[in-house]
C-alpha positions in Angstrom: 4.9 5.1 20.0 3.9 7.3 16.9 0.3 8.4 16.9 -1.2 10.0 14.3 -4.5 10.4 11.8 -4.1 7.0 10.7 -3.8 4.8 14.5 -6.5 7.4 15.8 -8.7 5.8 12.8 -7.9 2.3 13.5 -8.1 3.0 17.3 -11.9 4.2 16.4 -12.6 1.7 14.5 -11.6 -0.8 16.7 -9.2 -2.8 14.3 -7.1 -4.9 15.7 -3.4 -3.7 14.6 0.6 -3.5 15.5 2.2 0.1 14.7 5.9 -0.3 14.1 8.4 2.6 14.4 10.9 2.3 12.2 13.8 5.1 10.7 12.4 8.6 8.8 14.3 7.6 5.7 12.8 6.3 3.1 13.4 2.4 3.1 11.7 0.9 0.8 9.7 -2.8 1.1 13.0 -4.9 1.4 14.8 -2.3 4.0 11.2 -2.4 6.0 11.5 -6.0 5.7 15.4 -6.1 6.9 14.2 -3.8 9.9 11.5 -5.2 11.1 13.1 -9.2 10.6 10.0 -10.3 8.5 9.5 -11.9 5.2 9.7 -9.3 2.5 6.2 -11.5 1.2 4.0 -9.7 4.3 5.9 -6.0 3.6 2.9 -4.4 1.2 3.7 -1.3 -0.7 1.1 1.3 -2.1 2.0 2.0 -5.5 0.3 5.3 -7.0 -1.0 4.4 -11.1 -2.6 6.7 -13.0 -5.9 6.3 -15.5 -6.2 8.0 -18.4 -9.0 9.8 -16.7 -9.9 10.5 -13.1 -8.6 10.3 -10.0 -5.7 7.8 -9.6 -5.9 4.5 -8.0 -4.1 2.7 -5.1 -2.5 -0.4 -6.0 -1.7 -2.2 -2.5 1.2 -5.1 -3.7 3.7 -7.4 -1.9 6.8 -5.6 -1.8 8.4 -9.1 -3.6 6.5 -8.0 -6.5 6.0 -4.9 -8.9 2.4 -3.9 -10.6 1.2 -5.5 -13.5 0.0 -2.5 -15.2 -1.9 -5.0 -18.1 -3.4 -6.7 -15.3 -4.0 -3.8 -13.3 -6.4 -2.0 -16.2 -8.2 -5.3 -16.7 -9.3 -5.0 -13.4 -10.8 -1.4 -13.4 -11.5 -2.3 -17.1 -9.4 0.7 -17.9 -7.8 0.6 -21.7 -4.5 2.1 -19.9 -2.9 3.2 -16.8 0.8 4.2 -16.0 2.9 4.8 -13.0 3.8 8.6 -12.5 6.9 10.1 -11.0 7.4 10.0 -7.1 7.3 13.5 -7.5 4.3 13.5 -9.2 2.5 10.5 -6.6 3.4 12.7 -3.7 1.7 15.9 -5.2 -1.2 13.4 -6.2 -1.4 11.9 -2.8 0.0 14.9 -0.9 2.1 12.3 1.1 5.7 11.6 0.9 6.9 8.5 -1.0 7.8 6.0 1.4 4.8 7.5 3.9 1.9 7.2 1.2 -0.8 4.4 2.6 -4.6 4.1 1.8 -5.2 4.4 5.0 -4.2 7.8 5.5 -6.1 8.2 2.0 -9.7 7.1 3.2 -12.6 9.3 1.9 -10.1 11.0 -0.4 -11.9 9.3 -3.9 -9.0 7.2 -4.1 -10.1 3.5 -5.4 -7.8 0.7 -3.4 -7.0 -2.6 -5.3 -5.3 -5.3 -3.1 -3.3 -7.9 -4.8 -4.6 -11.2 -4.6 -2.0 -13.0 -2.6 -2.8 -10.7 0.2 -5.8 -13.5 1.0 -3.3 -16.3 1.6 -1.7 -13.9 4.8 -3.0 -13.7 7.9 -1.8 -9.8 8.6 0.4 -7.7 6.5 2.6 -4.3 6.7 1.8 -1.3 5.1 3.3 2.0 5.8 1.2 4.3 8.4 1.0 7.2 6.5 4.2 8.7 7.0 7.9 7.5 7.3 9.0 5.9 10.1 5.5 4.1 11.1 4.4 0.4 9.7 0.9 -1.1 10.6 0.8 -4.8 10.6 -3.2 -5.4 10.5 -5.3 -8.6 8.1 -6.1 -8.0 4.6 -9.9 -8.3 5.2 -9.1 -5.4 7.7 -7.9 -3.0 5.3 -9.9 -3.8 2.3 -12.9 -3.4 4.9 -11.7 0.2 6.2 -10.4 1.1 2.3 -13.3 -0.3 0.5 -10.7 -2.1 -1.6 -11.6 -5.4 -3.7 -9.0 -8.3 -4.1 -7.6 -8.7 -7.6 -4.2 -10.3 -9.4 -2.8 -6.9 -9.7 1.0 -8.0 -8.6 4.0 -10.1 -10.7 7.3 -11.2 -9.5 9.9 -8.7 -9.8 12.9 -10.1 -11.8 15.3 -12.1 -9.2 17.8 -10.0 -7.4 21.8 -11.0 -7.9 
């Protein structure tokens, strides 16, 4: 089983948690999903937004769902905020895309929103800080460790043909 900064914090901690190893590509929420045999509603995805000023934030959404940006701002009662390139989120976070998760980004000044409909799930996936490693751990676990707050930051993506 993978070990690395991010199970040695949750092993510390004493959170309860299931690591996952799954392939070194990048896969994405739905080929996570497909891999692991679970609802894509449970696969979370950290999606890097920045502010017009200050360090960017962690938006923490179903990966069913894209970030309501509008939504998102009223929340850190920001005027604006917009996603940057992959490129740009992995220099920001200094993880690759695909690998980048809150919890390997604790005590890093990065502010963690959680969509809302996390709540209604008793434990949800998020990467483990690199590719090729999915925690499954509760919400209230990871808004705990991340300091994160709740709020209606996710929308339905359009319907896939």
């Amino acid at each position: 089983m993978v070990t690395n900064n991010v199970t040695r914090y949750l092993d510390a901690h004493k959170v309860k948690y299931t690591a996952f190893e799954t392939p070194a590509n990048k896969l994405g929420a739905d080929g996570t999903a497909s891999f692991l045999g679970t609802p894509l509603e449970i696969i979370y995805k950290t999606i890097v937004v920045k502010r017009e000023r200050g360090k960017p934030i962690l938006a923490i959404i179903s990966g069913a769902d894209e970030v309501d940006l509008k939504q998102l701002a009223t929340a850190l009662g920001e005027k604006k905020v917009h996603l940057p390139t992959e490129k740009e989120a992995e220099a920001l976070t200094g993880l690759q895309a695909g690998g980048i998760s809150p919890l390997a980004l604790i005590n890093k000044g990065f502010q963690v929103l959680i969509d809302s409909s996390a709540q209604n799930q008793a434990e949800i996936h998020i990467s483990g800080g690199q590719r090729g490693l999915n925690i499954r751990l509760s919400p209230a676990d990871l808004a705990h460790l991340t300091g994160a707050r709740f709020a209606p930051i996710g929308r339905n993506s359009s319907p896939r043909t």
